[in-house]
Wavefront OBJ file of the C-alpha trace (Angstrom):
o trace
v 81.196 94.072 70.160
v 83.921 91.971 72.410
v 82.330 88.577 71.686
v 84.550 86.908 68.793
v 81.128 85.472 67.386
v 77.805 86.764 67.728
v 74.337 86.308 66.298
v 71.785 88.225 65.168
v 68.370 88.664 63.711
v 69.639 90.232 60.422
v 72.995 91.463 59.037
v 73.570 93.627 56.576
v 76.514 93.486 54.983
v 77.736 97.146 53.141
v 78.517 100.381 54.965
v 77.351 102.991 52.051
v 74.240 104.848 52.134
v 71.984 102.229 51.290
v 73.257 99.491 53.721
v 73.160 102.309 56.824
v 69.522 102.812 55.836
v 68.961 98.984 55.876
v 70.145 98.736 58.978
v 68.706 101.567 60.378
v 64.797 100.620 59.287
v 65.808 97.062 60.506
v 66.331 98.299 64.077
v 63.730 100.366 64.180
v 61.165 97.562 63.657
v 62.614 95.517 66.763
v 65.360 93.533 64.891
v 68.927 92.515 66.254
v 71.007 93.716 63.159
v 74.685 93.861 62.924
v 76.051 96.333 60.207
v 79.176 94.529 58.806
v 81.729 95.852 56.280
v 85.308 97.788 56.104
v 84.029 101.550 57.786
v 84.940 104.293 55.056
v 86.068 107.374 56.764
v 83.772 110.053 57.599
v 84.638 113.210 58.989
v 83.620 114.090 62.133
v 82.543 117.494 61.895
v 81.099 119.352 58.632
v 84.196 121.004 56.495
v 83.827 123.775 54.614
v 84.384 122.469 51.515
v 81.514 120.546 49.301
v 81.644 117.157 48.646
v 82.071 116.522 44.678
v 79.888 113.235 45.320
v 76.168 114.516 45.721
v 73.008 113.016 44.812
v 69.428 114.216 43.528
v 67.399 112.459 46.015
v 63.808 111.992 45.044
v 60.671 112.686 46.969
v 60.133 109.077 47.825
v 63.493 108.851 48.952
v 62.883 111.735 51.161
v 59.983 110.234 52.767
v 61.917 106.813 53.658
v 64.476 109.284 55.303
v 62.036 110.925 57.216
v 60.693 107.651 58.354
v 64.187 106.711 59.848
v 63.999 110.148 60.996
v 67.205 111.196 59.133
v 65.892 114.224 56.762
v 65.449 116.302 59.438
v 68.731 115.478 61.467
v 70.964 117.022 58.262
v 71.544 120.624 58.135
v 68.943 122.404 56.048
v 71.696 124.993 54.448
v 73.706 122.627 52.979
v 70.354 120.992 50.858
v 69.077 122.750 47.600
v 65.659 121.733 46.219
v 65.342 121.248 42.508
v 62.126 122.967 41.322
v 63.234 122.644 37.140
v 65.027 120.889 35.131
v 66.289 121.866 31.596
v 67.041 118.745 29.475
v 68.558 119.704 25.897
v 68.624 117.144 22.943
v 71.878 117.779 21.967
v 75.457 119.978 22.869
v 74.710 122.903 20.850
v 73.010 126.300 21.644
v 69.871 126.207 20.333
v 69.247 122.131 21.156
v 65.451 121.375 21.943
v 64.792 121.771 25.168
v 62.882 119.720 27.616
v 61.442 121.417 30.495
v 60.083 119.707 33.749
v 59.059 121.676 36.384
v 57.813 120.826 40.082
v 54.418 122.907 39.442
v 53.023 121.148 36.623
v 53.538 117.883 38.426
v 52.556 119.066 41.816
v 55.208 118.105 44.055
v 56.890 120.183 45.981
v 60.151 120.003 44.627
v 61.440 117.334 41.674
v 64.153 116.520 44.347
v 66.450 117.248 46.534
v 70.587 117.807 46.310
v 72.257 116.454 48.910
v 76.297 115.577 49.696
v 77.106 111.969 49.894
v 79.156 112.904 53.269
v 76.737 114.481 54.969
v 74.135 111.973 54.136
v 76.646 108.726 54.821
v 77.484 110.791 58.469
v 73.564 111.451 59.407
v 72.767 107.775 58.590
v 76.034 106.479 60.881
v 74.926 108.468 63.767
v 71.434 107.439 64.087
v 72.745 104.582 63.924
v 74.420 105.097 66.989
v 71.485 105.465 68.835
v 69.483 102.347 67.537
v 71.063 99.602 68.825
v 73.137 98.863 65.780
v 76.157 96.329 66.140
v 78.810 98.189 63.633
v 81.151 95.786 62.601
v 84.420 96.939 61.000
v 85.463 94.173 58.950
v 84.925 92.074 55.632
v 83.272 88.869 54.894
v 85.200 86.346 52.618
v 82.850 83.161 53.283
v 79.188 82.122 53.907
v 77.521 78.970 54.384
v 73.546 78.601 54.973
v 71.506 76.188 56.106
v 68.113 76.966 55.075
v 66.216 74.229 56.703
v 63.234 75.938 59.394
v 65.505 76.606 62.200
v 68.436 77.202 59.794
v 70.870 80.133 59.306
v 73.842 81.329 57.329
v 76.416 81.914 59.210
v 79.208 84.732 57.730
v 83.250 84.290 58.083
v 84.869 87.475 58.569
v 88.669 88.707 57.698
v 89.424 88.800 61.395
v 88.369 85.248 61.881
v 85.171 85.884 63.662
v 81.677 84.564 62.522
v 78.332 86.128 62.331
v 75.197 83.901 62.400
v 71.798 85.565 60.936
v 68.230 84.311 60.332
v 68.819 86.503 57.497
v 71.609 88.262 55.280
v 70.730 91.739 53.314
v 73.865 92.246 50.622
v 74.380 96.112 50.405
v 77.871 95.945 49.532
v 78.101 97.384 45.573
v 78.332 96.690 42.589
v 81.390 94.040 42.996
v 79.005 92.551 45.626
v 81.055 89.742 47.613
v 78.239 88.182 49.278
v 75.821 88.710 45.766
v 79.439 86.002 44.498
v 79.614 83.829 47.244
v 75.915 82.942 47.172
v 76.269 81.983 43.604
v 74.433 84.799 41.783
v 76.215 85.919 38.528
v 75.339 89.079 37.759
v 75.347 90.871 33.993
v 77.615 93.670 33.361
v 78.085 95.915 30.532
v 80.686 98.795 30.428
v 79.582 102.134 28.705
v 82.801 103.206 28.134
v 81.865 106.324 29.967
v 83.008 107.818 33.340
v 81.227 110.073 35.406
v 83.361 112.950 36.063
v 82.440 115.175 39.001
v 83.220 117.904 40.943
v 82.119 121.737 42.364
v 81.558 125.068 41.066
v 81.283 128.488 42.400
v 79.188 130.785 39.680
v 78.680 133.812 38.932
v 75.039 133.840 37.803
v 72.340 132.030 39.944
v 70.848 128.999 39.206
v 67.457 129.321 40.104
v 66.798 125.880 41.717
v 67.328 124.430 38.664
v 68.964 121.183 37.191
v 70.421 121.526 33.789
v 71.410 119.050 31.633
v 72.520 118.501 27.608
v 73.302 115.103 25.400
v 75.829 114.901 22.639
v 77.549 111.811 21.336
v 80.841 113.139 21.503
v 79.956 115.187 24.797
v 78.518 112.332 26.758
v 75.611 113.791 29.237
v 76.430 116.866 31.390
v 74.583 117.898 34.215
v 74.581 121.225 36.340
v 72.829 120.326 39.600
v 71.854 123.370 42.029
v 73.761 123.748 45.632
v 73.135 126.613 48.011
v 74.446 129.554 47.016
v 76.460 131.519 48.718
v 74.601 134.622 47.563
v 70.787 135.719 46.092
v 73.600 137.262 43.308
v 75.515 134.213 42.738
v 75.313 130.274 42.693
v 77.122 127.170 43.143
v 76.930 124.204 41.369
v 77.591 120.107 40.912
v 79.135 118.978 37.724
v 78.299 115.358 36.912
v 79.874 114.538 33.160
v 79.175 111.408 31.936
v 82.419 111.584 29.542
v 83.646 108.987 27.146
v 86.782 107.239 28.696
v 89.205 109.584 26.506
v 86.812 112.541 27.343
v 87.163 111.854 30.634
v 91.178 111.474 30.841
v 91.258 114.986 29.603
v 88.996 116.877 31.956
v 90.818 114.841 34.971
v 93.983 116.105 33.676
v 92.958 120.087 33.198
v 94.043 122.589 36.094
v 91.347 123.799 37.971
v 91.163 127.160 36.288
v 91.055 125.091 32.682
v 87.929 122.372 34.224
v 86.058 125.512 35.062
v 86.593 127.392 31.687
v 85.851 123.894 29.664
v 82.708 123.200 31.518
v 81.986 126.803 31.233
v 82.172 126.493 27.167
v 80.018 122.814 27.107
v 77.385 124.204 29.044
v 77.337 127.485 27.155
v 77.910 129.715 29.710
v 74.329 129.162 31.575
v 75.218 130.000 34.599
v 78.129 132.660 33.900
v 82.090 132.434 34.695
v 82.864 129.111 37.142
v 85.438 128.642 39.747
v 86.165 125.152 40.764
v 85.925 124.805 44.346
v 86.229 120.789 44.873
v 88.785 119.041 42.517
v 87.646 116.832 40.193
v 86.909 113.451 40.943
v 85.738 110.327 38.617
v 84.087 106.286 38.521
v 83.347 104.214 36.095
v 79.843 103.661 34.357
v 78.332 99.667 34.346
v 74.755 98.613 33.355
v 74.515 96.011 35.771
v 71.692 93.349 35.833
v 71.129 90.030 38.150
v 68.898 87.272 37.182
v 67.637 86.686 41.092
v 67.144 89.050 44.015
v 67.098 86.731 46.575
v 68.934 83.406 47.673
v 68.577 81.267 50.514
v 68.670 83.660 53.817
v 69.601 86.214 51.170
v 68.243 89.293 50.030
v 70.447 92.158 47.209
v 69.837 95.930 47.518
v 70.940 98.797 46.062
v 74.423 98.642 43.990
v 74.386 94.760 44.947
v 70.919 94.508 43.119
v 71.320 96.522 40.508
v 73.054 99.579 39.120
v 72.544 101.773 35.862
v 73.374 105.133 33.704
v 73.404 107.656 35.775
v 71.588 109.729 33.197
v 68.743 110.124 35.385
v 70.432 110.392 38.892
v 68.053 107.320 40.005
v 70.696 105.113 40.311
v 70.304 105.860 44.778
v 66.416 106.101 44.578
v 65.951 103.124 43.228
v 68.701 101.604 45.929
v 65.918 103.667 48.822
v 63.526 102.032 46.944
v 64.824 98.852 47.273
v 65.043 99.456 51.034
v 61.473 100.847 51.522
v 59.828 97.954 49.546
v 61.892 95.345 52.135
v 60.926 97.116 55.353
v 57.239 97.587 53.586
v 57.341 93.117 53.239
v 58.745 92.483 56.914
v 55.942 94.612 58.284
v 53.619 92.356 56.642
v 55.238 89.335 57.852
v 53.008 87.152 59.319
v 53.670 86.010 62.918
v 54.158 82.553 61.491
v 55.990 82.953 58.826
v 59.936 82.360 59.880
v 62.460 85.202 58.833
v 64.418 83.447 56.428
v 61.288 82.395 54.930
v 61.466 82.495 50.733
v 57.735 82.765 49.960
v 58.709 86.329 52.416
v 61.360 87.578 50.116
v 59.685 86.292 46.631
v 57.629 89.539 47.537
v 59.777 91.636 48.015
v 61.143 90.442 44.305
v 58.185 90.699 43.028
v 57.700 93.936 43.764
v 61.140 95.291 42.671
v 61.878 93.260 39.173
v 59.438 95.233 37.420
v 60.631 98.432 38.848
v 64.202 97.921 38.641
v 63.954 97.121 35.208
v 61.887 99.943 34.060
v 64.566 102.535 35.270
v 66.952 100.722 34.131
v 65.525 99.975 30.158
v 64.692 103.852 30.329
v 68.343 105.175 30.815
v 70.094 102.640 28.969
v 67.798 103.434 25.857
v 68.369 107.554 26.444
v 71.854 106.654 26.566
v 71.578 104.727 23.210
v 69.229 107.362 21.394
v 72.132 109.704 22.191
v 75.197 107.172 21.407
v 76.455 106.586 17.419
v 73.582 106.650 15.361
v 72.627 106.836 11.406
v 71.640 109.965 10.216
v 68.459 109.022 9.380
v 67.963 107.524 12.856
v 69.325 111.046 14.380
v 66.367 112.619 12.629
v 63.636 110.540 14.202
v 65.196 110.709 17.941
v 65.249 114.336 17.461
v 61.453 114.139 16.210
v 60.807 112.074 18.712
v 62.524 114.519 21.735
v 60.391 117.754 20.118
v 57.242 115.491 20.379
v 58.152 114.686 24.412
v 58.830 117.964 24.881
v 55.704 119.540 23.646
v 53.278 117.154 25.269
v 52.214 117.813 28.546
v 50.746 114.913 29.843
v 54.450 113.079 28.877
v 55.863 115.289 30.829
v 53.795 114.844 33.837
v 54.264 111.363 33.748
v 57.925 111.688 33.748
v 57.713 113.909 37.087
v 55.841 111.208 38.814
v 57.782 108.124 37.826
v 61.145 110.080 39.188
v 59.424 111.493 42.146
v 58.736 107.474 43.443
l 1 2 3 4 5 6 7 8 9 10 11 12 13 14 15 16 17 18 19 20 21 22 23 24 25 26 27 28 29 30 31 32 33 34 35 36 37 38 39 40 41 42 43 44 45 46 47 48 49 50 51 52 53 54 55 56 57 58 59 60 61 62 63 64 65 66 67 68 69 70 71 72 73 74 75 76 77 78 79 80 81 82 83 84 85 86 87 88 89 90 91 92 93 94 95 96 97 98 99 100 101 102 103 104 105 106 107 108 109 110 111 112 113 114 115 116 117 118 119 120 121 122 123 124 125 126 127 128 129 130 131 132 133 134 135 136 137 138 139 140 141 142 143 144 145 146 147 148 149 150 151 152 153 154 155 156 157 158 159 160 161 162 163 164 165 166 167 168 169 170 171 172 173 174 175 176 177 178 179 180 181 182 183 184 185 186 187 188 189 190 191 192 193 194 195 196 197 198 199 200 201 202 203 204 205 206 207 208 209 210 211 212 213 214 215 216 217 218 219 220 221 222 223 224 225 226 227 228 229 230 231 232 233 234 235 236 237 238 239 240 241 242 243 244 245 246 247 248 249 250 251 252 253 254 255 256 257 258 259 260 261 262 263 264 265 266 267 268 269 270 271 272 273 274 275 276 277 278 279 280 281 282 283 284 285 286 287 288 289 290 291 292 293 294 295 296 297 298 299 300 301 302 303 304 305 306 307 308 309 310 311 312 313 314 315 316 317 318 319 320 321 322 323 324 325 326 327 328 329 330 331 332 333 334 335 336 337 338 339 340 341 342 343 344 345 346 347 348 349 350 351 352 353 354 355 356 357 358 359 360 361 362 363 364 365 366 367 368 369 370 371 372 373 374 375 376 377 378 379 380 381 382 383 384 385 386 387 388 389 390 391 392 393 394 395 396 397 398 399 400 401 402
């Protein structure tokens, strides 16, 4: 764009995952959207290295990105279904074990692994072809005038404006434009940090996800990548480590990460090798009282964000992007973009939703935090009990495969 201001149908404000998607459905229904925030760097071309940063992306998730026809634009060797998942009730050995399994839910596959790079690239160049305005820059300032023919028009670093009929924050959990239209969200730290990074091993991993609890241990996760061999796997490490935890495995050589994540997960999948250095963020439970605000709607980090225990924490951001493409399609030709009585739909339809997922992992993470003894007892009763009953185990499978 040359024009030092421009208008637009819709901007959306946050260039991650969730705001390219956004942007992307929002074309593709006819809109004029411009995609505004500071552009993280992407490479150009696929490296040979992994990216540390990968997520499990559910089966609903994969049908919204076959809808924007992404899913099929990203290279099919560098995605690994998950068919099971081991959960274990505790650090040691012999912990009870949870087992879900793609089968007994009939899906095709609890979800998919895929590398934040090669998704954030995909999304960027479809973008390219839809007609996208990609803004490089950052908002500091909004007004709104929310009468019928109103708009909020967005100040920019640079000193240009962008007027819109309609605003979609996507921009994280430190959401400017979630501040600046007055909405004051509620934020508790965990005291955690997910720790992540890449493994080379030297047993397979069967398509499978593994994960184990411990208070002192946090939650560590094993999730599958292609393997570079029928005889061998690879693997993603996500460690959600108490701060001091945390400090440590940041601070261990390569060789040491491997051999210490090698020991916590009790050798599952054999010897490791580290193949992408170790990389960490913090861990927030992050509520908002409102979705919407005048010519205003949150999604994803912006809306919500939560333990990721679960690895929901970017399916329920696609979520959040399916359900608002789902209520513009059912706008009614009278009904004015901006409108509220539009948007208190989409709300409506994500509140109950949002805060499921998010009661469920902030209570696992709980059950599995400082407890009494006698307290210990009954979570692990109540674990064996999930883990033996079939039809709690189904419905598991299909509330993460939405």
């Amino acid at each position: 764009m040359n024009a030092r201001d421009a208008s637009f149908d819709v901007v959306v404000a946050g260039r991650g995952a969730v705001g390219a998607a956004t942007a992307l459905g929002l074309a593709q229904v006819g809109l004029r959207v411009g995609w505004v925030g500071p552009a993280a760097p992407v490479p150009a071309t696929e490296p040979q290295g992994w990216d540390s940063r990968v997520f499990a992306l559910s089966p609903g998730t994969r049908e919204l990105l076959r809808s924007l026809r992404v899913w099929d634009a990203m290279p099919a060797a560098r995605i690994a279904p998950v068919y099971d998942m081991r959960v274990y009730g505790g650090p040691q050995a012999d912990a009870p074990e949870l087992h879900l399994d793609a089968y007994s839910g009939r899906i095709e596959a609890l979800a998919w692994i895929v590398e934040h790079r090669m998704l954030v690239r995909t999304l960027d160049a479809a973008i390219g072809f839809a007609g996208v305005a990609s803004i490089d820059d950052a908002v500091t300032a909004m007004r709104v005038d929310d009468g019928p023919l109103g708009a909020a028009t967005l100040e920019l670093a640079s000193g240009r404006t962008l007027a819109a009929k309609l605003v979609v924050a996507a921009d994280g959990a430190d959401s400017t434009l979630r501040t600046l239209a007055g909405i004051a969200p509620q934020v508790r730290a965990y005291g955690q940090r997910g720790v992540v990074a890449n493994f080379d091993t030297t047993l397979p991993h069967g398509d499978t996800a593994f994960q184990w609890f411990g208070e002192d241990l946090g939650v560590l996760a094993l999730l599958p990548l292609p393997a570079a061999s029928p005889e061998r796997g690879r693997a993603s490490m996500v460690w959600s480590a108490p701060d001091a935890l945390a400090e440590t495995l940041l601070s261990l050589s390569p060789e040491a990460l491997a051999e210490r994540v090698a020991e916590a997960t009790h050798h599952t999948l054999g010897a490791l090798t580290t193949i992408t250095p170790a990389q960490s963020f913090a861990l927030r439970l992050i509520r908002v009282p409102r979705l919407i605000a005048p010519r205003m709607v949150l999604v994803g980090d912006a809306a919500h964000a939560m333990h990721p225990l679960a690895g929901q924490g970017m399916n329920v951001g696609f979520g959040d992007v399916a359900v608002l493409l789902d209520v513009l399609r059912g706008r009614e030709p009278y009904r004015e973009l901006g409108d509220p009585l539009l948007w208190r739909r989409y709300e409506r339809a994500r509140r109950e939703a949002v805060s499921l997922m998010q009661d469920a992992t902030d209570g696992i993470k709980r059950a599995f935090g400082p407890l009494p003894a006698p307290l210990v007892g009954l979570r692990d009763l109540g674990w064996r009990a999930v883990a033996r009953s079939d039809w709690m185990r189904r419905r598991m499978i299909a509330q993460a495969a939405r």
